[in-house]
C-alpha positions as a printed Julia matrix, in Angstrom:
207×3 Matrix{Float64}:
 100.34  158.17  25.51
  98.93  157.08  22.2
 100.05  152.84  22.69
  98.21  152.82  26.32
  94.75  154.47  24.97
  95.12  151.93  22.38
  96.05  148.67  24.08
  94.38  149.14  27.89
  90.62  149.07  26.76
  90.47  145.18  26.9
  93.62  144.4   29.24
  94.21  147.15  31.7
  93.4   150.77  32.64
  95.17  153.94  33.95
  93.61  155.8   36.79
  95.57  159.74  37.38
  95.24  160.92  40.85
  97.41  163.48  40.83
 101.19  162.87  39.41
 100.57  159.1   40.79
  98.68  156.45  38.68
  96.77  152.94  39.16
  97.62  150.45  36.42
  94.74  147.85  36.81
  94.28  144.93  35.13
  91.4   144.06  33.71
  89.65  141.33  32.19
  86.47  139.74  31.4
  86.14  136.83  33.59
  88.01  139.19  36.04
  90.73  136.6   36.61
  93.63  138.67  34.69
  95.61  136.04  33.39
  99.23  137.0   31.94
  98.69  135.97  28.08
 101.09  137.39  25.68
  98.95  139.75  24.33
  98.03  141.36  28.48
 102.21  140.96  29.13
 103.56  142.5   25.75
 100.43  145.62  26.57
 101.72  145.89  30.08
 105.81  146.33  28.83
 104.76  149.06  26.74
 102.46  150.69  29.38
 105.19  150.62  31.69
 108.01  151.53  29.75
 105.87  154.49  28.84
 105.04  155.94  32.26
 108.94  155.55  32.99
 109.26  157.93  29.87
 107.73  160.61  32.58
 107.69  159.09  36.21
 104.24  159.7   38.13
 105.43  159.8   41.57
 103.82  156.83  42.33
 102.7   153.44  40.51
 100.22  150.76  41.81
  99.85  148.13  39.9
  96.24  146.11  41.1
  93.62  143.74  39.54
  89.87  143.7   41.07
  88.44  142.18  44.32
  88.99  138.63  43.77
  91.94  138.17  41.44
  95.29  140.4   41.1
  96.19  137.82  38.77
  95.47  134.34  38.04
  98.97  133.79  36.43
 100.21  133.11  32.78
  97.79  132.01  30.61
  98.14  127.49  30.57
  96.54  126.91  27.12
  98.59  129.27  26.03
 101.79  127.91  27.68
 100.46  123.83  26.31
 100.45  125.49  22.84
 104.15  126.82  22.24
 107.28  125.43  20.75
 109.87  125.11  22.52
 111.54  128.27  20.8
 107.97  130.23  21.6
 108.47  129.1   25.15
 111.59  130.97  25.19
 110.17  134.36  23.51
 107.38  133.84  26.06
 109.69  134.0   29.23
 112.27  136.53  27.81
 108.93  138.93  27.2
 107.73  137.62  30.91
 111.3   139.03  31.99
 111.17  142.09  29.97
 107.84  143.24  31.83
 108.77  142.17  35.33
 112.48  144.22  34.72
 110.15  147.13  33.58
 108.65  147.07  36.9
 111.96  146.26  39.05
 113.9   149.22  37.61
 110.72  151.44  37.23
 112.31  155.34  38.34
 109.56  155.88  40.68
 108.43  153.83  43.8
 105.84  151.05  42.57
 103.47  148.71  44.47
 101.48  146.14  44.27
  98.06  146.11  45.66
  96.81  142.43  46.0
  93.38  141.63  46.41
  92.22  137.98  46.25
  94.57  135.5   44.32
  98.08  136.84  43.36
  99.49  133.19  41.3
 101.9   132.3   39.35
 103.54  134.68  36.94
 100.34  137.15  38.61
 103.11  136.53  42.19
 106.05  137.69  40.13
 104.77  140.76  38.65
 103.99  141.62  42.69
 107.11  140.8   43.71
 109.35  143.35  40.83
 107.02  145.74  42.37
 108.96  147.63  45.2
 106.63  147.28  47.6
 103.27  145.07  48.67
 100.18  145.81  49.88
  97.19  143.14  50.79
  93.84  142.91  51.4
  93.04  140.67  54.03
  92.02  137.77  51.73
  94.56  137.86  49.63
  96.07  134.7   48.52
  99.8   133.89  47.3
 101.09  131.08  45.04
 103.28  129.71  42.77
 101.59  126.59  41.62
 103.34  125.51  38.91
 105.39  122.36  40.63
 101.91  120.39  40.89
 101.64  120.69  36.83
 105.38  119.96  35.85
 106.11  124.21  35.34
 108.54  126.56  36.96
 107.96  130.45  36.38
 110.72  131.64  33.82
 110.28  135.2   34.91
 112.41  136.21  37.87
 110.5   134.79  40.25
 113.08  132.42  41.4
 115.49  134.9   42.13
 112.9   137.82  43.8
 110.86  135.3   46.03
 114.17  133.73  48.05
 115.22  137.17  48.06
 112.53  138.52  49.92
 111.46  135.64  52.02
 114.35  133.15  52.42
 115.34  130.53  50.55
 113.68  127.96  52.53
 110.35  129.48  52.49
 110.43  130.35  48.62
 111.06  126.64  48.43
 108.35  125.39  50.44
 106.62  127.44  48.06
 107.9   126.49  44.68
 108.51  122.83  45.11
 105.11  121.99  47.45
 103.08  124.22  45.48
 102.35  126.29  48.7
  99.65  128.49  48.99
  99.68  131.74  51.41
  97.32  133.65  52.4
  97.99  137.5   54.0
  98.35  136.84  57.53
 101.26  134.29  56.83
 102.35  136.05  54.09
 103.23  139.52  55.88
 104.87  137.2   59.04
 107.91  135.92  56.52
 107.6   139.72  55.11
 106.34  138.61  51.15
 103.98  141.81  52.06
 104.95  144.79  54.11
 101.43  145.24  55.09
  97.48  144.06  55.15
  94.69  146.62  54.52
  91.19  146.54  53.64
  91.79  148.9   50.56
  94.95  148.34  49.56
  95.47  150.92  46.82
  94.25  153.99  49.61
  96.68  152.07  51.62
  99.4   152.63  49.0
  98.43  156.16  48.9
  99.18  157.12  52.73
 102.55  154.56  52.03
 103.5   157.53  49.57
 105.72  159.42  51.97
 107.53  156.78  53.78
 108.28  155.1   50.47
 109.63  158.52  49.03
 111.84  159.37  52.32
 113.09  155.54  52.13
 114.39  156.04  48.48
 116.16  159.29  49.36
 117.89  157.83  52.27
């Protein structure tokens, strides 16, 4: 997989255990934001692995941040025409993930904002830690995420709930979050979690 040795030293790694595999995000100040260098990296990576299916994905960050979100100096800098590149490549990734051929889940630790919510929600599944945090902040600086996000989250949670969270700027933490079912379940490691999830997930998609 020549592109993800290439591209994942700075932005992500792979783990292998087994036929399943960890995608993690990585940064330096560990907050994983969703620039267009991290979200074009991620598409290929993705679009890869689908190539040959593990038999499991996880998709986490570190202990504090699954992902901050898109990048906002980024976002203050386009034109209007790289606005739109930058949310049909935000799509691309996030329908990369949806309509991966193998069960994927996200495994939130800490903040999970923004664009960093809708890559966890195209995943098929969620898994938190117990201080996990949810959030789609953009109303309280003029944005709304351009990435499927406002189709997935009323989806999954209700329309009036993905509201409260869109328009107030709402944020949830794991408790809440697994009682209007944005998260199927809370654990203290999240990825082992995903692990023992394998074979429930597996007899689900058969069914």
């Amino acid at each position: 997989m020549s592109f993800i040795k290439q591209a994942g030293r700075s932005l992500f790694s792979i783990e292998s255990f087994g036929r399943a595999r960890v995608l993690r995000l990585v940064s330096g100040d560990g907050m994983n934001r969703l620039t267009r260098a991290r979200v074009q990296a991620l598409t290929a990576a993705v679009e890869e692995l689908a190539a040959l299916p593990p038999s499991l994905l996880v998709i986490t960050g570190n202990t504090h941040f699954f992902s901050a979100g898109a990048d906002l100096h980024e976002i203050a800098a386009l034109t209007g025409p790289e606005a739109l590149l930058f949310a049909q490549m935000g799509q691309r990734l996030m329908d990369a993930v949806a309509g991966f051929p193998s069960p994927s889940i996200a495994a939130v630790h800490g903040y999970c904002m923004g664009g960093g919510l809708d890559l966890a929600l195209a995943c098929h599944r969620r898994i938190a830690g117990p201080h996990a945090i949810f959030g789609h902040r953009g109303a309280a600086l003029g944005l709304i995420t351009g990435w499927g996000g406002t189709q997935r989250l009323p989806r999954l949670i209700g329309r009036g709930c993905a509201l409260q969270m869109f328009l107030a700027a709402e944020k949830l933490h794991a408790a809440p979050a697994l009682e209007i079912g944005l998260v199927d379940a809370i654990a203290d490691d999240p990825v082992a979690a995903a692990w023992a999830a394998l074979p429930a997930v597996l007899s689900q998609n058969s069914n």
